[in-house]
C-alpha positions as CSV (number, residue, x, y, z in Angstrom):
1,X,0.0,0.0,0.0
2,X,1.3,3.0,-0.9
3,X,0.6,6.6,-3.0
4,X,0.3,6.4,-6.2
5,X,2.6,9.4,-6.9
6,X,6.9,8.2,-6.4
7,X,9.2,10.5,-4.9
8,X,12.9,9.8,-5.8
9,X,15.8,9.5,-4.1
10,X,18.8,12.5,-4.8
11,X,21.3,10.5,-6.3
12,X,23.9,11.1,-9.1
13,X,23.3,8.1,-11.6
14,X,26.6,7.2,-13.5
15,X,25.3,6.7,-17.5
16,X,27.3,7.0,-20.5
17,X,26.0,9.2,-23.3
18,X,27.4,9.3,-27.0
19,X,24.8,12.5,-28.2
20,X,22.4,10.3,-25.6
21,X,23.0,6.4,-26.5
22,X,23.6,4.7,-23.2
23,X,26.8,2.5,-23.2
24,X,26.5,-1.0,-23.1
25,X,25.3,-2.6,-19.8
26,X,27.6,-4.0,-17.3
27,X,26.3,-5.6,-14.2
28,X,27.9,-7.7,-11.2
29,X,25.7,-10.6,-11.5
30,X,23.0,-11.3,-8.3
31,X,25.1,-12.5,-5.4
32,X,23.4,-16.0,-4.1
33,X,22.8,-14.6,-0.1
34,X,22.2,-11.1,0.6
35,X,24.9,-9.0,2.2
36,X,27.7,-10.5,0.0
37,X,30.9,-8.6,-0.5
38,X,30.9,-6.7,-3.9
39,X,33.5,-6.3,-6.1
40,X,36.0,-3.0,-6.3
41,X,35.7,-0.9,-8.6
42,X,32.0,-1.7,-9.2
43,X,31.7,-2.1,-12.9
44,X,28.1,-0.2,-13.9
45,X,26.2,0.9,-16.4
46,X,23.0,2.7,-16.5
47,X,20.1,-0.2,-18.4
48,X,18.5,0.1,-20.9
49,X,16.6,-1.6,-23.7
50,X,18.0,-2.4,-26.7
51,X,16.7,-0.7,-30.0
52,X,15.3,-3.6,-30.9
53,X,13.5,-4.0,-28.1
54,X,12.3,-0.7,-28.4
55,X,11.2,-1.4,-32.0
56,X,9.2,-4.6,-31.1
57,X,6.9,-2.9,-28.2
58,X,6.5,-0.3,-31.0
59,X,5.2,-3.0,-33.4
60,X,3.1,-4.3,-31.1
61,X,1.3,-1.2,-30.5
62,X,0.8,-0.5,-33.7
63,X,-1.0,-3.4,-34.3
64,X,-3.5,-2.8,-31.0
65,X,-4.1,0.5,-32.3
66,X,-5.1,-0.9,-36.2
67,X,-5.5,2.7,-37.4
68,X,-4.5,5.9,-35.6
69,X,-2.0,8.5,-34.5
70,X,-0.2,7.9,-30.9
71,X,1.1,10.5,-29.1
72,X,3.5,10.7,-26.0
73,X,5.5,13.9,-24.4
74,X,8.0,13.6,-21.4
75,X,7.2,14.9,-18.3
76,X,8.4,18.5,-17.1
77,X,11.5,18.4,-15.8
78,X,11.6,19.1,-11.6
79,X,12.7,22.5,-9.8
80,X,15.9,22.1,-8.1
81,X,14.2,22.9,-5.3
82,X,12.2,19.9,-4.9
83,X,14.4,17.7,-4.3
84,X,13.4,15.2,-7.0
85,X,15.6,14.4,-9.8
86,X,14.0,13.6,-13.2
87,X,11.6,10.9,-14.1
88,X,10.6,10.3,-17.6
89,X,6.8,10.0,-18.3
90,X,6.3,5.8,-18.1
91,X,5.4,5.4,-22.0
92,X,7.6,7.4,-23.7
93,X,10.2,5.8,-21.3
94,X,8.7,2.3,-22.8
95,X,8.8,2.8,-26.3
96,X,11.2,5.2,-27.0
97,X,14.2,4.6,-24.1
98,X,14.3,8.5,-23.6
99,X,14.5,10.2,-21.0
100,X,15.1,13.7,-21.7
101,X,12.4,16.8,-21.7
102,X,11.4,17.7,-23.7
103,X,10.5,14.7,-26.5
104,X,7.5,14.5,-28.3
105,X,7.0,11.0,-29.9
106,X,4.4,10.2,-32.8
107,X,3.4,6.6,-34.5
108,X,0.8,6.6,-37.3
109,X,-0.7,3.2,-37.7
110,X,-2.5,1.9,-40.5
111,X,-4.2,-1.2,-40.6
112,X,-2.6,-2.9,-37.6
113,X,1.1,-1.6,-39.1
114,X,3.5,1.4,-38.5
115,X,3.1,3.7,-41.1
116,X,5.8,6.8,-39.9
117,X,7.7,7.9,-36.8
118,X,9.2,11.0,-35.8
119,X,10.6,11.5,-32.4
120,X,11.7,15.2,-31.8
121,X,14.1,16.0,-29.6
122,X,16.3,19.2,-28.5
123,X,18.8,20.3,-31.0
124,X,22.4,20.5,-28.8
125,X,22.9,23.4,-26.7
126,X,26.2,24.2,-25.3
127,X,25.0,27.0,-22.5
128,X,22.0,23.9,-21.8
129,X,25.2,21.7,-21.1
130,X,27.6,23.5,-18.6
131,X,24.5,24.1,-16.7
132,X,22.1,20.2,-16.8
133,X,25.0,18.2,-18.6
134,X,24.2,15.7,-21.7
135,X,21.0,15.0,-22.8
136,X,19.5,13.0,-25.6
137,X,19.6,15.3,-29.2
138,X,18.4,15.2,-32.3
139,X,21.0,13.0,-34.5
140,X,21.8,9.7,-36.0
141,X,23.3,8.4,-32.9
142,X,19.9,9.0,-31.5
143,X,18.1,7.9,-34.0
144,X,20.4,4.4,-34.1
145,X,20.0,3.7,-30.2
146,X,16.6,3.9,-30.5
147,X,15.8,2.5,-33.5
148,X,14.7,4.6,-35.9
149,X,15.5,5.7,-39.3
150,X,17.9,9.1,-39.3
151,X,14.9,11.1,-41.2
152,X,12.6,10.0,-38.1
153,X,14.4,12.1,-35.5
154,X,13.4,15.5,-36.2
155,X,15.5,18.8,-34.2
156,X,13.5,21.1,-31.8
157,X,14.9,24.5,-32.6
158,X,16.1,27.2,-30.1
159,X,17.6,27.7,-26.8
160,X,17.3,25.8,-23.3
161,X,14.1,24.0,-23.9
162,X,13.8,24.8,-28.0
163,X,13.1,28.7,-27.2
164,X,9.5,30.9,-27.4
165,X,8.6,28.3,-29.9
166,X,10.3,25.4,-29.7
167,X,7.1,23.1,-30.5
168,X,6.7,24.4,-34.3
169,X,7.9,21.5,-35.5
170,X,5.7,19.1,-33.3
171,X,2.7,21.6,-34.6
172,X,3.5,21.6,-38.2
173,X,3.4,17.8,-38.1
174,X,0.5,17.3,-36.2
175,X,-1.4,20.0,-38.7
176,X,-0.1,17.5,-41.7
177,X,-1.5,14.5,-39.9
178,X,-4.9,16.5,-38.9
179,X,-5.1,17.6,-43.0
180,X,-5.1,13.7,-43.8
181,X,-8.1,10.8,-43.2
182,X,-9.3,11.8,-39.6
183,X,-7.0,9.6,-37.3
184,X,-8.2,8.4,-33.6
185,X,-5.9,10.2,-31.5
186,X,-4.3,7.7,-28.8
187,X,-3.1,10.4,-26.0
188,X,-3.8,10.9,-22.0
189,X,-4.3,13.9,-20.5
190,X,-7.8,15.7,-19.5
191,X,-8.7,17.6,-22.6
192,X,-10.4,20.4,-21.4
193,X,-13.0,23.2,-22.2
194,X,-10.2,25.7,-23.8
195,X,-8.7,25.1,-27.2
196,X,-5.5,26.8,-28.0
197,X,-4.1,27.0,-31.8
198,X,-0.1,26.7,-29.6
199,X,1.7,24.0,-28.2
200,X,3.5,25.6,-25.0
201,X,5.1,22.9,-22.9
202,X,5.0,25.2,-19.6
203,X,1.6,23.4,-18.9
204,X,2.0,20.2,-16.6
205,X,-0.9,18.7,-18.2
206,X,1.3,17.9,-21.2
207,X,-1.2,15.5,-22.7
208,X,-4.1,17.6,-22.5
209,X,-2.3,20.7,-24.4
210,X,-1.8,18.3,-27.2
211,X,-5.2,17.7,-26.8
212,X,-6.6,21.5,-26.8
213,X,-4.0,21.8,-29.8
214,X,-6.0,19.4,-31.7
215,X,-9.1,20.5,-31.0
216,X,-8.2,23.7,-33.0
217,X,-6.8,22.4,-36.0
218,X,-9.1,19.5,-36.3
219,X,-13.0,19.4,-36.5
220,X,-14.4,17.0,-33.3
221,X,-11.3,15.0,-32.9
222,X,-11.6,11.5,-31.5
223,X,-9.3,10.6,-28.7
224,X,-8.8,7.3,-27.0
225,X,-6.4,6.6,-24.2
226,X,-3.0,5.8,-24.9
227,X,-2.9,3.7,-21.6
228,X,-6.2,1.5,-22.5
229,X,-4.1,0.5,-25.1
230,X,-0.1,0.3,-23.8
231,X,-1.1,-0.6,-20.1
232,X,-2.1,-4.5,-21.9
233,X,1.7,-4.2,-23.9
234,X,3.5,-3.1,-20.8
235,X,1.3,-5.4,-18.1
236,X,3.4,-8.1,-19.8
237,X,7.4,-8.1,-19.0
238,X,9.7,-8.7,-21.1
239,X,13.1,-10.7,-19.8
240,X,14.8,-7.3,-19.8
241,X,11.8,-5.8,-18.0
242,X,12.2,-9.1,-15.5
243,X,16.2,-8.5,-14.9
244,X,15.1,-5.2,-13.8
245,X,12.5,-5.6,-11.6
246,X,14.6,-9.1,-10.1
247,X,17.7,-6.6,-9.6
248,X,15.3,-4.2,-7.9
249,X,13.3,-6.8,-5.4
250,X,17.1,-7.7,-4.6
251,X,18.6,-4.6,-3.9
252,X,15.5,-4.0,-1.7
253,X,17.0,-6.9,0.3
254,X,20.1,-6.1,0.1
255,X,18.2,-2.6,2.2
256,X,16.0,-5.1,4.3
257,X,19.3,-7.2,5.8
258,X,21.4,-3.8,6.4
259,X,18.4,-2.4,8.4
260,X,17.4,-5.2,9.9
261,X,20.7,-6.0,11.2
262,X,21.1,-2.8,12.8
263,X,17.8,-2.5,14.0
264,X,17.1,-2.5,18.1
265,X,14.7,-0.3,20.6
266,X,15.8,3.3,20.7
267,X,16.5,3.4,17.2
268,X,14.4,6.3,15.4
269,X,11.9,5.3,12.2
270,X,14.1,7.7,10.0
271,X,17.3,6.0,11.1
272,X,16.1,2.8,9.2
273,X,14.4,4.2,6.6
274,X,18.0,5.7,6.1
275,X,19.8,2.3,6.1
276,X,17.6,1.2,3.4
277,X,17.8,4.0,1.1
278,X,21.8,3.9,1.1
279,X,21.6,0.3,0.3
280,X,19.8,1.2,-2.6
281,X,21.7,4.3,-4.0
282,X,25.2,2.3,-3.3
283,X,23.9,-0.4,-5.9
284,X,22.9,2.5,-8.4
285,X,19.0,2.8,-8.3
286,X,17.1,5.3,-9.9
287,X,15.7,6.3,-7.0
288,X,12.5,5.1,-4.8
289,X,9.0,4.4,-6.8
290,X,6.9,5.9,-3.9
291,X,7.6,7.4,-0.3
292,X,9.1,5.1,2.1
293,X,6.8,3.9,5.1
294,X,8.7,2.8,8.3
295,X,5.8,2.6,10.9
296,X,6.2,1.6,14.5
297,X,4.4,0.6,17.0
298,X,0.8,2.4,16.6
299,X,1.9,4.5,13.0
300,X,2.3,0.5,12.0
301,X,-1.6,0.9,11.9
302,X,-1.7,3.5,9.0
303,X,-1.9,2.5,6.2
304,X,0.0,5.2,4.6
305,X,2.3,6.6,7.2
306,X,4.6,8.5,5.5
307,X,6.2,10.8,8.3
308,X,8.8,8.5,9.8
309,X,9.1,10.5,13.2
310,X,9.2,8.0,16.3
311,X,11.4,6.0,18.1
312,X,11.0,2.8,18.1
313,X,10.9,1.2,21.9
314,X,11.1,-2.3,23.0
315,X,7.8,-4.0,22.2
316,X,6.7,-2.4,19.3
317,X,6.2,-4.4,15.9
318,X,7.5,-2.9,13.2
319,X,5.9,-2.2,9.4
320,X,8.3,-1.6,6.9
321,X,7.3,-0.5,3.4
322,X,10.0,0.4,1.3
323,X,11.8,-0.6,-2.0
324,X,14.2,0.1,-4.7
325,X,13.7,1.7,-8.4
326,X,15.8,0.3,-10.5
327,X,16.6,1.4,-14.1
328,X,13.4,3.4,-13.8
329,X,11.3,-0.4,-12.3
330,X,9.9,-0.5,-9.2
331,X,9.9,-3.1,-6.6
332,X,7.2,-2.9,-3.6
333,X,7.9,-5.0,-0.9
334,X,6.8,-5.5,3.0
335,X,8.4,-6.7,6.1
336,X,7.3,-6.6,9.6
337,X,9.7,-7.5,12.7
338,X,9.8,-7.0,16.4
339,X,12.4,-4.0,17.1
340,X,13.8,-6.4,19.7
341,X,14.4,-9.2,17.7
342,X,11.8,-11.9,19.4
343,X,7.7,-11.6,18.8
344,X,5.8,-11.5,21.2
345,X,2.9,-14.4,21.6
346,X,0.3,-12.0,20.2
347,X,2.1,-10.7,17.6
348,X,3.7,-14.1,16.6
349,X,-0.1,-15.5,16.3
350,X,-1.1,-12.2,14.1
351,X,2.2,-12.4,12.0
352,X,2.1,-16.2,11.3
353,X,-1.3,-15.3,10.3
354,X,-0.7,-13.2,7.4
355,X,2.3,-15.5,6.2
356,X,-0.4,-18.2,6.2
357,X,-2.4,-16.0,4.0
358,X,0.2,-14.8,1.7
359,X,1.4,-18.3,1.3
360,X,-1.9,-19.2,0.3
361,X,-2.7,-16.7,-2.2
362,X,1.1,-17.6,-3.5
363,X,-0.2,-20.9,-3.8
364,X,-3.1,-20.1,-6.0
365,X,-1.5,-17.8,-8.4
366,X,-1.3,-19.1,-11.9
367,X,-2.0,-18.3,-15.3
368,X,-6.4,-18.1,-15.5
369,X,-6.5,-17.1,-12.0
370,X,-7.5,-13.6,-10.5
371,X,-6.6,-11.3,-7.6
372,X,-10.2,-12.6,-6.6
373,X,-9.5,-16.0,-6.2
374,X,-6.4,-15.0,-4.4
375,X,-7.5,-13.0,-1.4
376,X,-10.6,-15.6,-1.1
377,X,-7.6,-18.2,-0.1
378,X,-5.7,-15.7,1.7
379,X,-8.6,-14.7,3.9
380,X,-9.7,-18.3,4.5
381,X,-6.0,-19.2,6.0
382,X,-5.8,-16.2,8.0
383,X,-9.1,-17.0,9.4
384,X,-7.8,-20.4,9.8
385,X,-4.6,-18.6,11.6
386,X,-6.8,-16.9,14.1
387,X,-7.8,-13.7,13.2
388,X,-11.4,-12.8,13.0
389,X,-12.4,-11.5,9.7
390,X,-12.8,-7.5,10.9
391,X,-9.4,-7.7,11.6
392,X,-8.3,-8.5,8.0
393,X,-6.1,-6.3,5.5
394,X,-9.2,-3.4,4.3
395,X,-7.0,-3.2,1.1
396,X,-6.7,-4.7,-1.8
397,X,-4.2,-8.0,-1.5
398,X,-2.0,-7.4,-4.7
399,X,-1.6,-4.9,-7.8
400,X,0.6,-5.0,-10.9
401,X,4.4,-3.7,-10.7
402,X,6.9,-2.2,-13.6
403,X,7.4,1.1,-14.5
404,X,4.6,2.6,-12.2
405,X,4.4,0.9,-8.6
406,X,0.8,0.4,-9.9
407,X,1.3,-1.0,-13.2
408,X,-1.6,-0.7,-15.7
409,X,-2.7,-4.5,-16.7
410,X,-6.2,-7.0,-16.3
411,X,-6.6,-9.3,-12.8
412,X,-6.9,-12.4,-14.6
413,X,-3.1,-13.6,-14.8
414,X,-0.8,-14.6,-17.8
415,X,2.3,-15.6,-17.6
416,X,5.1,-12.5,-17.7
417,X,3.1,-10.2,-15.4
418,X,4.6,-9.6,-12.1
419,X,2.4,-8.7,-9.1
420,X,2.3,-8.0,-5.6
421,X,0.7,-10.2,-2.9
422,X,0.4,-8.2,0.4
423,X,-1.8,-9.3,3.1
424,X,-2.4,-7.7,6.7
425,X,-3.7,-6.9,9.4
426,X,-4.1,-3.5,11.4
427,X,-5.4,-3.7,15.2
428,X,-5.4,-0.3,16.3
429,X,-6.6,-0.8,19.5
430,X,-3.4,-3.0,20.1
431,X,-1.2,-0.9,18.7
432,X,-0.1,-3.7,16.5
433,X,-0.2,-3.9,12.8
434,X,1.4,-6.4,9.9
435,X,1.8,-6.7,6.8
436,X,4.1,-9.0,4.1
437,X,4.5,-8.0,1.1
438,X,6.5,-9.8,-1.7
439,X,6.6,-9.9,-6.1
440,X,5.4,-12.6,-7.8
441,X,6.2,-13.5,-11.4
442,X,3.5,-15.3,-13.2
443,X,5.0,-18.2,-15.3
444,X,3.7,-21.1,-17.3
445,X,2.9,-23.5,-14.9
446,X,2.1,-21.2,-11.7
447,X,5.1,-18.5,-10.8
448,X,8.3,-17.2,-8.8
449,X,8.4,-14.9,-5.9
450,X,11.4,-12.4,-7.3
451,X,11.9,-11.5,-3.4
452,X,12.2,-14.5,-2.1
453,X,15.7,-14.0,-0.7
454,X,14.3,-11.5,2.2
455,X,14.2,-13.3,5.2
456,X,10.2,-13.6,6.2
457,X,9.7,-16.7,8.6
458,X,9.6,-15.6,12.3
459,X,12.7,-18.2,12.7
460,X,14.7,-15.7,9.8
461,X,13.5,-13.0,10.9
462,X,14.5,-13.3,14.5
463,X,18.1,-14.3,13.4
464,X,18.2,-11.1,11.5
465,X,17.0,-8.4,13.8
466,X,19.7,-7.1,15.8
467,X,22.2,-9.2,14.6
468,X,24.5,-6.1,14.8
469,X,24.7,-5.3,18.6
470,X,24.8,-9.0,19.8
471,X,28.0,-10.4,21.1
């Protein structure tokens, strides 16, 4: 459980750019136990997929869409002053690989095939450089790591973001487009009452300018979702997308074992949420896919506990929400542990619980089933464990993770999605709450938990917590 917005970690990622192709990937492959010694110097590179990788999720959309124009535009670029680095909007990310504001990207489809391309990008800037550093530019280097045709990259003129009108181009495309057969526009964004004859990429509503643009130049334009149709593409990984998001549930351990380790009364909610987020940036994630909760005691209880302001004292049972982003994929995983290393009765009955239930669900995940299905057998073992049904998880048990925490894609499973199973239960009045939390890959014949490797039985978990400060 978790927002649905991600706030990312400050970090300086280490990538490669030749005019804004990424270097080949290097990675140390996944150590078998967590907490193994890495190798120095770390040999890194930041992923991403390959052009033709690119090229094929491009294909496929095309044929979903049969016959229309799609339309994506990155996402503004953060103030300094937030504290956020950059984050490229999730489907131009997907089908393009850039990450760089501004890019417009447009694919014409005609019956079920890719008709044209053009992906405009800044033209290089100098003055842009000594300020932000390198960024992805219109040119054949470009246009080869991304796999299109040199004529398919198309400059944005002018100065740090293409100047007073630095969309012309994107315009005077769109208008040639809008002249031809009336397409069905594939875009999101909320379109609007307003029409405006100027694209201006001040607005934050990105989507819905393009919208109000086309509403000018073109008489009742249809529009359809670009996410009713890429959320089905992206709700099934690729083994690229899988390495990611394996890499990330792993590096999330790597966080978990640090913490946990460390972890004893006295120590403040901040402290560990600390521990975790260094594990993460020393392994080179992007960042975090959505705030980190590290509630004890009582604020374990809150579902969305976000403030990370008390100190843990002996007794409490703590709730632990946090995970890694790697290569722009998000893990979400949950682990809940006894500050002082031993559970109580109570809390070991409540806890073995929700394993029950999770183990359950696990058990009934397979290609045809549902997230229905699932928390019906997750709810039957945890009634089974001893909890009375009131005193079951109020949220949903599982969701679909890549690119967004809460990947787009249908609860009936097939084999390449990777979800989230996450029973628990909240009892305020005994200031006790729990909740596990792991990522499941659907296969053929049922599926893998990527996170496996984070210690989760009370026996683990026990071993784990403190391990630090004992003699």
């Amino acid at each position: 459980m978790r927002h649905s917005f991600a706030i990312v970690c400050l970090l300086s990622v280490i990538t490669t750019f030749v005019a804004g192709q990424a270097a080949p990937m290097k990675v140390v492959p996944i150590p078998a136990v967590l907490g193994a010694p890495r190798p120095f110097p770390y040999p890194w590179t930041f992923p991403t997929a390959s052009a033709d990788e690119l090229v094929s999720r491009r294909v496929a959309l095309a044929k979903a869409m049969v016959n229309g124009v799609a339309i994506t535009i990155s996402g503004p670029t953060p103030e300094l002053a937030s504290g956020s680095r950059y984050k490229p909007e999730h489907d131009t990310w997907y089908f393009t690989g850039v990450d760089t504001d501004p890019c417009v990207w447009v694919l014409v489809a005609k019956d079920g095939k890719i008709e044209s391309q053009r992906l405009f990008l800044p033209v290089f800037n100098k003055s842009y450089e000594l300020w932000n550093g390198r960024r992805w530019c219109a040119g054949p280097e470009s246009a080869a790591a991304v796999g299109l045709g040199p004529d398919d990259v198309v400059p944005m003129s002018g100065g740090n973001f293409g100047g007073s009108n630095s969309m012309k181009s994107v315009e005077d495309y769109l208008r040639t487009l809008a002249a031809t057969t009336p397409p069905t526009w594939f875009i999101d964004g909320n379109i609007g009452n307003e029409d405006t004859a100027r694209l201006d990429i001040s607005t934050p509503d990105r989507g819905g300018m393009i919208k109000r643009f086309l509403k000018s130049v073109v008489a009742k334009p249809k529009f359809r979702g670009l996410g009713s149709v890429s959320g089905t593409l992206r709700s099934i990984k690729s083994p690229h997308e899988i390495d990611l998001i394996r890499r990330a549930a792993w590096i999330t351990g790597e966080g978990f074992h640090d913490a946990m380790r460390e972890a004893r009364p006295g120590m403040w909610e901040f402290e560990f949420q600390s521990l975790m987020e260094r594990a993460f940036i020393s392994h080179g994630c992007t960042g975090v896919p959505y705030y980190p909760i590290a509630a004890s005691g009582p604020n374990a209880c809150i579902l969305h506990y976000t403030d990370s302001r008390r100190q843990m004292v002996d007794g409490d049972l703590v709730l632990c929400d946090i995970a890694a982003e790697y290569g722009y994929y998000a893990a979400d995983i949950t682990r809940t542990f006894p500050i002082n290393g031993k559970f109580s009765d109570r809390q070991r009955q409540v806890y073995e619980a929700v394993l029950a239930g999770q183990t359950a669900a696990a058990e009934a995940l397979k290609p045809g089933a549902t997230l229905n299905e699932l928390d019906a057998a997750c709810r039957e073992a945890m009634i089974k464990g001893g909890l009375k049904p009131g005193e079951l998880h109020p949220h949903g048990l599982g969701h679909h993770v890549g690119l967004d925490v809460h990947d787009p894609g249908a609860m009936v499973f097939k084999p390449g999605m990777i979800i989230t199973i996450e029973p628990g239960s909240y009892l305020r009045k005994e200031s006790l709450g729990a909740r596990i939390e792991d990522l499941y890959l659907v296969t053929e014949t049922g599926n893998e938990c990527l996170s496996k490797m984070i210690p989760k039985t009370v026996a683990e978990i026990e071993a784990l917590v403190g391990a630090a400060h004992r003699r």
